[in-house]
C-alpha positions as semicolon CSV with decimal commas, in nm:
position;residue;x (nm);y (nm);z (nm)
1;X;-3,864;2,792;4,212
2;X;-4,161;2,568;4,257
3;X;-4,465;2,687;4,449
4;X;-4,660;2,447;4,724
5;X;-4,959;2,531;4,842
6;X;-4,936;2,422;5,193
7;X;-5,322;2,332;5,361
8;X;-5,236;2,269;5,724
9;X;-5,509;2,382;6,023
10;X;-5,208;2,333;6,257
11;X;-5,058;2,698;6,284
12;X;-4,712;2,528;6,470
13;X;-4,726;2,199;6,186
14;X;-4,782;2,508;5,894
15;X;-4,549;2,750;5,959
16;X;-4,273;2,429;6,070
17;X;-4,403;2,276;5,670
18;X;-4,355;2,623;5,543
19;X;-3,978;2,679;5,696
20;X;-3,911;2,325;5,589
21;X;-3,983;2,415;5,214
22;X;-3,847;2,757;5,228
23;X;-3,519;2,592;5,345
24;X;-3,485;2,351;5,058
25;X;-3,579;2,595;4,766
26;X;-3,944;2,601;4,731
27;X;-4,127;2,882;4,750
28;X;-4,461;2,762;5,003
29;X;-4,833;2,976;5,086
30;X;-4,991;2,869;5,375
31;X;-5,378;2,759;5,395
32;X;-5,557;2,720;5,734
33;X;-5,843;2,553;5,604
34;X;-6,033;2,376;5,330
35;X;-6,184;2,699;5,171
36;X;-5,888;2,954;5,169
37;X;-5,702;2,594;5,036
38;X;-5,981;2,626;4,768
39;X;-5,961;2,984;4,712
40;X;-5,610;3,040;4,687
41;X;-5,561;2,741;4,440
42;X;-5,833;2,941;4,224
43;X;-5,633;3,253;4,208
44;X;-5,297;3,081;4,191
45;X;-5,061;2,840;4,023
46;X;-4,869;2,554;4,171
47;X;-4,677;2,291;4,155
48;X;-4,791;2,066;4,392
49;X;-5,028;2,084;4,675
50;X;-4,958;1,937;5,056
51;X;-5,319;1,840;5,185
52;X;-5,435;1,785;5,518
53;X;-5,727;1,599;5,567
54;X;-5,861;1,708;5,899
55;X;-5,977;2,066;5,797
56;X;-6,247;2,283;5,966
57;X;-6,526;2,406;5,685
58;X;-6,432;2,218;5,371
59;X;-6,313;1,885;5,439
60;X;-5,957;1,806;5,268
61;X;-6,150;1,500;5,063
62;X;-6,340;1,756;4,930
63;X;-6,051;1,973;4,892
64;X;-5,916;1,666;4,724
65;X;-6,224;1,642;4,503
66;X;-6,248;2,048;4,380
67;X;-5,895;2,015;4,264
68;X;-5,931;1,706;4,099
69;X;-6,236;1,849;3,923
70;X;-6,006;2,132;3,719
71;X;-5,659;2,004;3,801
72;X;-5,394;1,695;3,808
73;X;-5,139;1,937;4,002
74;X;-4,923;1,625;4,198
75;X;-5,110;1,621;4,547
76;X;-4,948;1,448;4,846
77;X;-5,193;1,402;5,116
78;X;-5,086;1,442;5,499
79;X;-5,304;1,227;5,734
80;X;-5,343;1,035;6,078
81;X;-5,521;0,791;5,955
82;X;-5,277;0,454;5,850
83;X;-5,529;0,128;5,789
84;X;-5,495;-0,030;5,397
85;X;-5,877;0,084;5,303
86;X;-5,872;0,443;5,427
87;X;-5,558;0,484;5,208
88;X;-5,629;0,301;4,927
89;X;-5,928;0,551;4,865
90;X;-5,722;0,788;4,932
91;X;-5,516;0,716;4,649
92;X;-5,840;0,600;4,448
93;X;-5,961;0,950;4,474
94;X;-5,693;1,124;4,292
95;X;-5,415;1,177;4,591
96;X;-5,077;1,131;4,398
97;X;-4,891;1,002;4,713
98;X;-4,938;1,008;5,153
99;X;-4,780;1,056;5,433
100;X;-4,843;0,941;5,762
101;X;-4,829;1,196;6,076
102;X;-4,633;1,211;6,262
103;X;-4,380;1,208;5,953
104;X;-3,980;1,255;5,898
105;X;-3,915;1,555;5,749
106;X;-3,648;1,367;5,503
107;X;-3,930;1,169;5,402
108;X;-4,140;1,450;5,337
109;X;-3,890;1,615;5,117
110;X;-3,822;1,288;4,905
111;X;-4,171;1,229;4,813
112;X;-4,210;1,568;4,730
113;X;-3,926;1,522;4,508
114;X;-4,041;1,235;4,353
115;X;-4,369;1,426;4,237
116;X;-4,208;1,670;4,092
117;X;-3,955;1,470;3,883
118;X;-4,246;1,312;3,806
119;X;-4,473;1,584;3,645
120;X;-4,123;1,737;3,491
121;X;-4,013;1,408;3,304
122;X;-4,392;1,421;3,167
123;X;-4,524;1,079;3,307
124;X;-4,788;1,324;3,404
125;X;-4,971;1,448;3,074
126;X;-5,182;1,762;3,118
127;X;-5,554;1,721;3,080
128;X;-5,828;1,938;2,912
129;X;-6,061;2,074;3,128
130;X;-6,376;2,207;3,075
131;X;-6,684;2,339;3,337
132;X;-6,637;1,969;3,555
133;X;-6,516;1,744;3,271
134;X;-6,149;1,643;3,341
135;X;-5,983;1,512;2,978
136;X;-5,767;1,251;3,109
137;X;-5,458;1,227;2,838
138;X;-5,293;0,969;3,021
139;X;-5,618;0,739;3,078
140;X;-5,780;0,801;2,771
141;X;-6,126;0,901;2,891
142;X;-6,305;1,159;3,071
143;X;-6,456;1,195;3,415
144;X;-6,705;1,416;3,629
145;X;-6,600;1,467;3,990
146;X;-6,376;1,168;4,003
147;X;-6,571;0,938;3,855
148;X;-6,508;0,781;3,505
149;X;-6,740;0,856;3,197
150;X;-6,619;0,520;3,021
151;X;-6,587;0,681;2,664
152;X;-6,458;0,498;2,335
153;X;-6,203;0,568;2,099
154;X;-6,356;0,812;1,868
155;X;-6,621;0,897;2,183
156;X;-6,315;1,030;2,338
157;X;-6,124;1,187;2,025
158;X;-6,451;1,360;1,916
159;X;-6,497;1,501;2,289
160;X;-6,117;1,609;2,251
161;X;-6,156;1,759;1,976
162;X;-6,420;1,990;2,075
163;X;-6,266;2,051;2,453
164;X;-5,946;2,172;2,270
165;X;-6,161;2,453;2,099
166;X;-6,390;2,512;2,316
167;X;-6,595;2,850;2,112
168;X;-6,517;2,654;1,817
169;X;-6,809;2,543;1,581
170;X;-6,710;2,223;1,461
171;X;-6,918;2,027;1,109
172;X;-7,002;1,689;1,112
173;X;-6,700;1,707;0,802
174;X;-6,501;1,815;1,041
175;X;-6,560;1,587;1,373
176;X;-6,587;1,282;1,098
177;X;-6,252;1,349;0,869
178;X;-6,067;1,412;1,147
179;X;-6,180;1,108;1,411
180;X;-6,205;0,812;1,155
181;X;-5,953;1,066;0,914
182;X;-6,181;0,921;0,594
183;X;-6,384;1,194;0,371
184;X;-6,752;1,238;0,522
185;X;-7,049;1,149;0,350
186;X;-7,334;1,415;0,382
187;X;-7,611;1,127;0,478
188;X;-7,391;1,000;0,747
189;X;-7,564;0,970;1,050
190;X;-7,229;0,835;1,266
191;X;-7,136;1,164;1,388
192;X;-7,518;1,228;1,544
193;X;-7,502;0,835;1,732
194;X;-7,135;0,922;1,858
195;X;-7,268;1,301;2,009
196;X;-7,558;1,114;2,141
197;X;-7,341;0,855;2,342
198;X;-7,108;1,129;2,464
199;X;-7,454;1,325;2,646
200;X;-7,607;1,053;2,806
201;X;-7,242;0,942;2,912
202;X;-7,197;1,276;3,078
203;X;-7,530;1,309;3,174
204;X;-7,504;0,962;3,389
205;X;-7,249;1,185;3,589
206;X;-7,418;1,540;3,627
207;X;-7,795;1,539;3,508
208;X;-7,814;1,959;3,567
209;X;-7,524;2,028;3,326
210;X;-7,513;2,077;2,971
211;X;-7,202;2,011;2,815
212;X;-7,214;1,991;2,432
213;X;-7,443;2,196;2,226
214;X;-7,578;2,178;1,873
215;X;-7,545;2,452;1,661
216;X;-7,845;2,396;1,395
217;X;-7,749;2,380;1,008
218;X;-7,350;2,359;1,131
219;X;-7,232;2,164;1,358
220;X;-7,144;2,139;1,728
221;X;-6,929;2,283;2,008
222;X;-6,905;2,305;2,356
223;X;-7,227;2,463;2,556
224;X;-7,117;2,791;2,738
């Protein structure tokens, strides 16, 4: 049975959303504003999440935003606002899908459908995530709060590589034989240009964070 997290200020409009779902299969918990939305995403697991935007405390964009930051869980956003710009960044900001209010409940129920054929069939790859660094599969790069860190090839596999084991003290033998998969040579100073890039990328995005730390004499792995 798949779970929805259901972030509605509305008491009537949540428990109607929640009856709706419970109907058709899906087991729903309610949220009455931005940070319980927050709090029970943190200490739960769902399938997809149906976010209002007009939330007391927390706004739902940066409801939006915290779940973006550790999770591509489909996300259909419920708002009142229609005009082409408001939506677009909407959508821009890492809402899978929108509906208008007032909305059909048929309609509702479709496009909740179609997100969850969607992260089933795997047209949704899961990411790596790590303190705020989202490993986007799909997309081939990472971000920081939404916004893109604009990584290359072996930036990207060499960040991978150390986000997939993240305790993990990795050589420059191993970070070089398996990115360019060619044997290392010990004078090589690739490895140190290509860590170097990947800080000051992430560092562009969030100055107070360090992300990748160097492990003098071996190697490097992710900073705890």
């Amino acid at each position: 049975m798949h779970k929805i997290l259901v972030v509605e200020d509305d008491i009537d409009i949540n428990s109607m959303l929640c009856d709706l779902l419970q109907q058709n299969g899906y087991e729903p918990t309610a949220a009455y504003s931005g940070t319980e939305a927050v709090l029970n995403f943190k200490l739960g697991t769902y399938d997809l999440v149906l976010l209002d935007l007009m939330l007391p405390g927390k706004s739902g964009d940066a409801v939006l935003s915290d779940i973006r930051a550790v999770s591509d869980v489909p996300l259909i956003a419920v708002t009142a606002v229609t005009d082409k710009e408001s939506t677009v960044s909407l959508l821009k900001s890492g809402a899978d899908d929108y509906i208008s209010k007032p909305f059909d409940n048929d309609e509702l129920l479709a496009r909740i459908e179609v997100q969850l054929r969607r992260k089933q069939s795997g047209l949704i790859l899961d990411n790596i995530i790590f303190k705020d660094i989202v490993l986007n599969l799909d997309e081939y790069d990472a971000s920081i709060n939404n916004k893109a860190a604009s990584l290359s090839k072996r930036e990207f596999e060499i960040l991978k590589l150390l986000m997939s084991h993240p305790k993990k003290v990795f050589t420059k033998n191993n970070l070089y034989e398996s990115v360019w998969q060619d044997e290392f040579m010990g004078d090589d100073n690739t490895i140190n240009v290509h860590i170097s890039k990947i800080r000051a990328k992430l560092a562009k995005l969030n100055s107070g964070e360090e992300y990748i730390q160097t492990v003098w004499g071996i190697g490097f792995k992710m900073h705890e």
